[in-house]
VMD Tcl script that draws the C-alpha trace (Angstrom):
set ca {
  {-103.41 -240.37 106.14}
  {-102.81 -240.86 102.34}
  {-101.67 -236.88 102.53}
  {-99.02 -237.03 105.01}
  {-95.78 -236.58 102.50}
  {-97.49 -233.71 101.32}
  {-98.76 -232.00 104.24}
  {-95.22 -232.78 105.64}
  {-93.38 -230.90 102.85}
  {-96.00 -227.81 103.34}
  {-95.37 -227.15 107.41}
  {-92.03 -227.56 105.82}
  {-92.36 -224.62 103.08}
  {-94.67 -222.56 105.87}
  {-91.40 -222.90 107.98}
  {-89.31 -221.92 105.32}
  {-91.44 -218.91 104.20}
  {-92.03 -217.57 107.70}
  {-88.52 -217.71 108.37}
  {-87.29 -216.25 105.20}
  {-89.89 -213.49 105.86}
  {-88.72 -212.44 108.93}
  {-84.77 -212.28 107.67}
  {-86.08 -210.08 104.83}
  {-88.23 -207.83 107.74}
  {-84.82 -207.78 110.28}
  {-82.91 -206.81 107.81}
  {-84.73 -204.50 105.60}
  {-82.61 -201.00 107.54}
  {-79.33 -202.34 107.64}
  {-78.89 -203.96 104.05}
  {-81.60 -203.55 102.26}
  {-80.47 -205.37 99.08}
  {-80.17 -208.69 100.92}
  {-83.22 -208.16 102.30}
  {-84.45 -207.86 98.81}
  {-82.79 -211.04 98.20}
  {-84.90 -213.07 101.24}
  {-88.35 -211.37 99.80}
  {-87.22 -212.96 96.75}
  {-86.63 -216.32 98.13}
  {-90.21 -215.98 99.92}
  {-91.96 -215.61 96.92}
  {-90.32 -218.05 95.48}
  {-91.49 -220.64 98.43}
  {-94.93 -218.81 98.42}
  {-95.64 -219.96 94.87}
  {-94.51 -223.45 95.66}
  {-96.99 -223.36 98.86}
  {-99.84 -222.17 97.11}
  {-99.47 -225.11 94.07}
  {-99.01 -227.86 96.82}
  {-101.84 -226.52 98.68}
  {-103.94 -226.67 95.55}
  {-102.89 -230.51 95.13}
  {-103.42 -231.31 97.90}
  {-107.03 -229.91 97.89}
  {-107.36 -231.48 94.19}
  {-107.06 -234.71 95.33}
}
mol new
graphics top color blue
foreach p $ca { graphics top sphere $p radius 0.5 }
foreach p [lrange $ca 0 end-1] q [lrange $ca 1 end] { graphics top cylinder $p $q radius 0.2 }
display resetview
């Protein structure tokens, strides 16, 4: 269980992505420069996913 912190801080980002995804989806006929703004933000936490992900594996 040496892992933990860091597989606690990715269901974390997952969360975060998967929720930012879907505001950008909901939101993407009604104002589509916000939902611009929440793709954004996804990418943003998709990036940090994918390098904790590859620490985690690392080590």
């Amino acid at each position: 269980m040496e892992n933990l912190p860091g597989k606690t801080n990715l269901k974390r980002l997952e969360k975060k992505y998967k929720h930012l995804i879907e505001r950008a989806y909901n939101l993407r006929q009604s104002d589509d420069s916000l939902s611009d703004v929440f793709y954004y933000e996804a990418e943003k936490v998709l990036t940090q996913l994918r390098l904790l992900k590859s620490n985690l594996i690392a080590n």
